[in-house]
Structure formats: C-alpha cells, structure tokens
N, C-alpha and C positions, 0 to 999 in steps of 0.2 A: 609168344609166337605160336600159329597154328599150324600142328604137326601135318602135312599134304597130306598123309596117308587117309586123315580123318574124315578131308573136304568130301561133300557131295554132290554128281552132277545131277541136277534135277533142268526138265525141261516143261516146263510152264506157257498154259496162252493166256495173255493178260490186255483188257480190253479191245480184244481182235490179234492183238503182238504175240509171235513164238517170243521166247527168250529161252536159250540155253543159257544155266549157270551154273557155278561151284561155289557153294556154302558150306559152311560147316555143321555140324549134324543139331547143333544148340538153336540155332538161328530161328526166329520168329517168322510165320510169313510176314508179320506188319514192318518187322527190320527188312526183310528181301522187299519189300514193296517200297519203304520209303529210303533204302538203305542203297540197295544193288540195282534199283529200278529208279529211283530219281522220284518216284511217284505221291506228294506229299500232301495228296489229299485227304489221305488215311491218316488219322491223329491217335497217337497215344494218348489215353487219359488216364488209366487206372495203373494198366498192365497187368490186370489180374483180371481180365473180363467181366468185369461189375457194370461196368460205365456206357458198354455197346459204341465206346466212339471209334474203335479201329473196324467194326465191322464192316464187310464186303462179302460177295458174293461168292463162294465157292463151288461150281457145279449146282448153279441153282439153288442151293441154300445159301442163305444169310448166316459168317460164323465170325467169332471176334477172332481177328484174326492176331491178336497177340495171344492167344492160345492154343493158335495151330502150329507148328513145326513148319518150318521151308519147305522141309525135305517126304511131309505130306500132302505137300501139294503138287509132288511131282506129277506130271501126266496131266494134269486138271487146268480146268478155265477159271479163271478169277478174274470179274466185273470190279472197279475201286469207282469211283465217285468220277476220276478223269474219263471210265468208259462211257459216261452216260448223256456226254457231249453229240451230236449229232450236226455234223458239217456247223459246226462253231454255234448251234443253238442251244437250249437250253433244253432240258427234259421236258414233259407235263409235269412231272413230281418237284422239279428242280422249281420250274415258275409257281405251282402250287403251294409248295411253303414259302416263298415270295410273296404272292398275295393274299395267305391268312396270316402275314406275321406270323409266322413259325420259325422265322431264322432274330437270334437279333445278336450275339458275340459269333455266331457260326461252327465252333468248333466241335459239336455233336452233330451236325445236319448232317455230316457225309453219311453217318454210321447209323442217324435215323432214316434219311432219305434211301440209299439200300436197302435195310429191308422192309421199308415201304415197297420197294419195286420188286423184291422176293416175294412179300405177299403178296400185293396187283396181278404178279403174272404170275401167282397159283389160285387167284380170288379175285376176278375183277369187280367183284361187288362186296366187302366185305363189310358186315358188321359191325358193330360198336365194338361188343365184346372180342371179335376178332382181332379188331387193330390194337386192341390195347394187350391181346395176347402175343400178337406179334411184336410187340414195339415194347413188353415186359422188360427190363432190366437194360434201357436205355433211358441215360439220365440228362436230366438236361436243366443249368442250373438259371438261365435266364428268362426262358421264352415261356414257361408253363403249360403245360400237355393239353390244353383245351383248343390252343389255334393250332398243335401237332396234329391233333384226331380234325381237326377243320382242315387242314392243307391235306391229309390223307383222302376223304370223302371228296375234295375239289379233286385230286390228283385223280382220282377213279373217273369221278364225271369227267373233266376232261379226257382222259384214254378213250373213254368211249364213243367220246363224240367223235375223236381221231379214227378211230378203226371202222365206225360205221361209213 
C-alpha cells in the first residue's frame, strides 16, 4: 500500500489535455502515460532507455520517457504518438513511414516517428548524418533503418510542401 503522504500532485498538458494528478514519487512518465492516462501508444520496450520506443516529446525535446519521473514532468507539455492525430488524419510523418515501408510489427514507430517530428520542427531539412544522430539509440528489430532514413526525407518533403 501507498503511504498518501508520499503521492504527488503534478499537473501536466498532454496532447492539447490539462490533466491534474497524484502519483507517487517512483512513477515513470511512460507508466503516468499509459497507466493514469489511458494513453497506450507509448510502448515499453527495454525500460532502461536503450530501445527509444517509450519515447515522446517533452517541451520540445524528444526524451525516453521511461527515464523520466512523473513527477518531472510536472508543469510541462508532453506530445505521445495519439497528439499527432489531426481531426482524425494522419501526420505527414505518420503517412511517410507508411509509404517507405518503415512500419512493419509497429511497435517502435511511435517512439521513432516522435523524434522524427522533434527533429523536423528544429530542422526542416535535415541531413543524412542528422537523422541518423537523431534517431541514435532507436532500435527497431523488423523494418531496417534504410526505409526509416527514407520515410524521414519523405516526411520533410512533404511538411514542406504543406507549409508553403
């Protein structure tokens, strides 16, 4: 049983949503995410952030979020993989690993497709060697990283087609 005295209230925006809650001080943001938030697009894979598949966006940066605390992400915005829906469409990132075959079991995309979208919106043109520093220490045991760095380069060209 958990002592009340220990829980903490943290108040969080996650995909556009406030949420006020009380955790307790051990707690994972990726458990508060898939746990207290229902939100189970974020996948545990390693739990020792090796793997990059819990990753999301916290204030802008891309972090694995089973190495963050709950209770550090009080105050803060957290994008997860469900923020990146837009009136029931798909991202350009989301259809770009779509169409270089970049997804085939799914269970890394969320956590590759994120910070794809941290890089893009700090780099709308990024480099080879870029995305592969970005996308460092996200594993992925199906799909092989050559249609990942392909759905990145698509994802960029299309944003931009979008924004002009």
């Amino acid at each position: 049983m958990i002592n009340p005295q220990s829980m903490h209230s943290i108040s969080i925006k996650v995909n556009g949503k406030h949420y006020h809650l009380t955790i307790p001080p051990y707690m994972s943001l990726l458990e508060v995410i898939r746990e207290e938030l229902h939100l189970t697009g974020t996948k545990e894979g390693c739990g020792s952030g090796e793997c990059g598949a819990c990753t999301v966006i916290l204030d802008g940066t891309p972090v694995r979020s089973c190495l963050v605390l709950g209770v550090e992400a009080d105050k803060k915005e957290i994008i997860t993989i469900e923020g990146l829906r837009d009136r029931g469409k798909l991202h350009p990132i989301q259809e770009a690993f779509i169409e270089a075959d970049a997804v085939q079991c799914g269970f890394c995309s969320p956590g590759f497709i994120l910070a794809v979208k941290a890089l893009l919106d700090r780099n709308p043109n990024p480099v080879m060697s870029e995305i592969k520093e970005a996308l460092g220490g996200h594993l992925c045991r199906c799909t092989g990283y050559e249609s990942i760095f392909k759905a990145v380069k698509l994802a960029a060209d299309k944003i931009s087609k979008r924004s002009k």
